[in-house]
N, C-alpha and C positions, 0 to 999 in steps of 0.2 A: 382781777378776774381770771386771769390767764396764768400766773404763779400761785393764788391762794384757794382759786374757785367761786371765790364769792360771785353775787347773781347781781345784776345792772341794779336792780331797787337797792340794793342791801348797799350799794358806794354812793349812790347820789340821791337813795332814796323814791317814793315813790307818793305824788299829791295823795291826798286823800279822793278825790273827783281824776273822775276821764272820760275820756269823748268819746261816746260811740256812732261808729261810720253808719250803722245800720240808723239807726235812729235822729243820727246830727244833733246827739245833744247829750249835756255833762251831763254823767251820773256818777254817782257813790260809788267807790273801792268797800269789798269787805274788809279789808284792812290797809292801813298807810305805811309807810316804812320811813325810818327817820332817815339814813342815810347814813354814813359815819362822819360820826361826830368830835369835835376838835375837842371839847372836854372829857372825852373819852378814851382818847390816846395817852395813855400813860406808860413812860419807858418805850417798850419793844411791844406792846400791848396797845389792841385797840378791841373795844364794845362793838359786835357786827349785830344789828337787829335784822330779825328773821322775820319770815310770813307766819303767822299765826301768834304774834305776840312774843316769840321765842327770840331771847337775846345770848352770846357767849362771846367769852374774850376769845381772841387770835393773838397768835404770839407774829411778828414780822422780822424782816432780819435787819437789824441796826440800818443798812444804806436804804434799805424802802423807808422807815420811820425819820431818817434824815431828809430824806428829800420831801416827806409831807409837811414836816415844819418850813422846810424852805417853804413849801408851796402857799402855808398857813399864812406866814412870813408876821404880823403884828395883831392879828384876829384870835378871841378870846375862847368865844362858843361860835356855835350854829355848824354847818353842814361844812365838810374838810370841801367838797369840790361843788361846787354854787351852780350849778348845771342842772334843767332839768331831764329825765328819759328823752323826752323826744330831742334836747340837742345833742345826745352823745348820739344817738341812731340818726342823727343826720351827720354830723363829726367823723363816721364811725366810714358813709359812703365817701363823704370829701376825701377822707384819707384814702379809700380804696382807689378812687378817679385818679387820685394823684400818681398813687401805685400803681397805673398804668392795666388795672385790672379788669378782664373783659367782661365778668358780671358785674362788677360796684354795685349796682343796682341792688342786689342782689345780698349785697354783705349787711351783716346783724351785730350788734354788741355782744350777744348771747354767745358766736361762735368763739370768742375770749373763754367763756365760760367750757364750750364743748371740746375747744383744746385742754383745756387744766382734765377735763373728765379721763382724755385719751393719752394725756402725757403727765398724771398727778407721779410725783416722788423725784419731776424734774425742779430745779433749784430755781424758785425765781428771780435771783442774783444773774442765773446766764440767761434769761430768756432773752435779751438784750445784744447777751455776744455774740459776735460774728462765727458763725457756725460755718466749716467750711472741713470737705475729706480730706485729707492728707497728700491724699493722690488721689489719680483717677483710674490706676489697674485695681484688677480686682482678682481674684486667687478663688476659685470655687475649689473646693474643699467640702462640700458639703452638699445636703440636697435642701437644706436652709439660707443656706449662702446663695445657691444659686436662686432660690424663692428671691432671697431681700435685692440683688444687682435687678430679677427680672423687673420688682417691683417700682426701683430710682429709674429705671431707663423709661419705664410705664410714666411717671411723675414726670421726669426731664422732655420727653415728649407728648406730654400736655392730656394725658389721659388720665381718668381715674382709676384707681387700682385696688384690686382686692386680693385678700389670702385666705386659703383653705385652714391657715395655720396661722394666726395672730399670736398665740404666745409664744411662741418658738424663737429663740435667740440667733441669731444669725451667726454670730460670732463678733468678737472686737473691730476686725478690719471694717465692719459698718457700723461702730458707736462714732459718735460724732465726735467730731476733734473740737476742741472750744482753747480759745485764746482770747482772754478778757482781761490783758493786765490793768483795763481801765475801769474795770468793773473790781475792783478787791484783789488783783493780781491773780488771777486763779486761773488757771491752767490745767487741762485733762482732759476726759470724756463723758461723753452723755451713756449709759446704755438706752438700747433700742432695741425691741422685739420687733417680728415682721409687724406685729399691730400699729407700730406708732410708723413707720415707715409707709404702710399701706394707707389712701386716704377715704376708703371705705370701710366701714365696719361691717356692715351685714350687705349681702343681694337685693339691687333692684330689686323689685316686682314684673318681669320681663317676659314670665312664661308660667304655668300652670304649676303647683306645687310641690309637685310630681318632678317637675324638670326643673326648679328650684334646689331641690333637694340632691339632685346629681350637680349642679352646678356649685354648689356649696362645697363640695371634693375635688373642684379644680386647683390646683397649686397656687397659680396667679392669672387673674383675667384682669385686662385694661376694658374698661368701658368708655363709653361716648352718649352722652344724653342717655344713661340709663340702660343703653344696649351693649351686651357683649362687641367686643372688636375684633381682639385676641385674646385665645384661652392658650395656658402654657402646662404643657405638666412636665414636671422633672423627672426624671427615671435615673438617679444616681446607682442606684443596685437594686432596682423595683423591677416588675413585671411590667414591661411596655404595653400589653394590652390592657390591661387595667382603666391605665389613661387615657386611651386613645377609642376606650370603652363611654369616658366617663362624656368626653369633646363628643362623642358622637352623637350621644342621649340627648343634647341638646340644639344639633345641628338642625332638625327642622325649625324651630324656632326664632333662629338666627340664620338666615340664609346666606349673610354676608361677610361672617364671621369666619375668622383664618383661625385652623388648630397648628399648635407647634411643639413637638417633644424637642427639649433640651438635656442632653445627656451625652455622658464620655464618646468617646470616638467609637470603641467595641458597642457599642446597643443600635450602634447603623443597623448590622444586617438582619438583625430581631424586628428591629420596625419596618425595615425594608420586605421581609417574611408576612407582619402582622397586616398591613395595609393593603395588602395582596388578597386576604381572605375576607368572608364574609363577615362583617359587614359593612366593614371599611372601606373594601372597594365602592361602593356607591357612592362615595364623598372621596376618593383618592386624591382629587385635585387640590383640594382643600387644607390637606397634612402636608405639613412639612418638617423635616429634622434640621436640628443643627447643633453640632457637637459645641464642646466647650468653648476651646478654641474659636470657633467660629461666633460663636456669641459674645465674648471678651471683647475682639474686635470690633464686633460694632458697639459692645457698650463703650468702651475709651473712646470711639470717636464722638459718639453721643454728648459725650464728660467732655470731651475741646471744642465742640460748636457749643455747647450752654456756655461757657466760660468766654469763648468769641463773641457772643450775642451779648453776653452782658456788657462785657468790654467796650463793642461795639455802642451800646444803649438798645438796642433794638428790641422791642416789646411783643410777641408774638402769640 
């Protein structure tokens, strides 16, 4: 689901009958889904049946179609994985409980499916490897660069996070390192746009559409249950008011929400200027700057407590 896309019915298949909560009683599917099938695996090749009667082959790469015969192990026909929906949606929480995850509850098969949508043309050979950065400096260089560090430091301190700018490449120092000599020896990088870095794709619904629509301009916002937390805008060689235009349009909104310009050392005394006039002043307390340097800093120490805490085991 997670390397090919396929949908939960289409690998284990889907009864013909289901239970509805409203009603507490089996009724009829418009259509059944066979699941995939052991006679239908041929070579690197397997038959995915679809909803509405629609079937096509998928090609897999040699070690997926190895490991299904292992799985198959002396079985002839019927269903490669004998499992109905509802035990991989219960499989699916156990796993998460185990994983020490604070919603489990919460976790779906389906979300297999919505990573392959936000990460499709990643190899499902590494989805497995140990994915790890190289280092934990980080070199801004860019006003993308500093987008994708704002966006891991958002992630590593346990917020949700969004870009103004999802296709935008950050650059290589944040493609992922992969070392999988136990996966087919392969060795290298993932690329990563801010999208796949970001673990939002679109805006809450948090404020009127109006002020939606300025918030959708922000570089990078962490959220918390749906609410802005921290809005960041970067000003690499931009017009600091702009941003501090954009944080402001939405501050009645968010009462409790910190703005922060992220930029070179020279754009202090621009913002230090901007936050002075109208109508900035009214929220002064609220803006804060902090040059390059000073955000580096605390992203690297960010990067040695996650790496502490795991070390440690501590789940937070």
């Amino acid at each position: 689901m997670a390397g090919y896309g396929f949908r939960l019915g289409e690998v284990v298949g889907a009864d013909s009958r289901r239970w509805d909560y409203a009603t507490r009683k089996s009724v009829r599917r418009e259509s059944s889904l066979k699941g995939l099938q052991i006679e239908e695996l041929n070579g690197d090749e397997i038959v995915v049946h679809q909803s509405g009667g629609r079937s096509q082959k998928r090609a897999l790469l040699p070690e997926l179609t190895n490991e299904l015969r292992e799985h198959i192990g002396k079985r002839a026909h019927g269903r490669i994985f004998e499992l109905s929906v509802s035990r991989v949606e219960q499989l699916a929480r156990e796993y998460a409980k185990e994983s020490k995850l604070a919603d489990w509850r919460e976790i779906h098969p389906h979300m297999f499916h919505d990573f392959y949508e936000r990460h499709e043309g990643v190899l499902p050979d590494l989805l497995e490897a140990k994915l790890e950065r190289p280092t934990t400096s980080v070199e801004i260089d860019s006003h993308e660069a500093a987008q994708a560090a704002l966006l891991e430091l958002g992630n590593i301190l346990g917020f949700d996070t969004y870009t103004s700018d999802p296709s935008k490449d950050p650059g290589k120092q944040f493609y992922e390192a992969v070392n999988a000599d136990e996966y087919g020896g392969y060795a290298g990088v993932i690329p990563r746009n801010l999208g796949h870095i970001a673990t939002l794709d679109k805006i809450p619904d948090f404020a009127p559409e109006r002020i939606l629509e300025s918030a959708r301009d922000i570089d990078a916002i962490w959220f918390k249950e749906d609410l802005p937390v921290v809005c960041f805008e970067v000003e690499h060689t931009t017009n600091v008011k702009q941003g501090l235009l954009r944080q402001f349009q939405i501050s009645k909104h968010v009462p409790n929400a910190r703005f922060f310009v992220i930029a070179p050392e020279e754009q202090r005394a621009k913002f230090e200027k901007e936050v002075g006039t109208y109508p900035f002043r009214q929220i002064r307390n609220r803006y804060t700057f902090k040059s390059y340097p000073e955000f580096i800093e605390f992203y690297d120490w960010a990067w040695k407590f996650q790496k502490a805490k795991s070390k440690f085991q501590l789940h937070l």
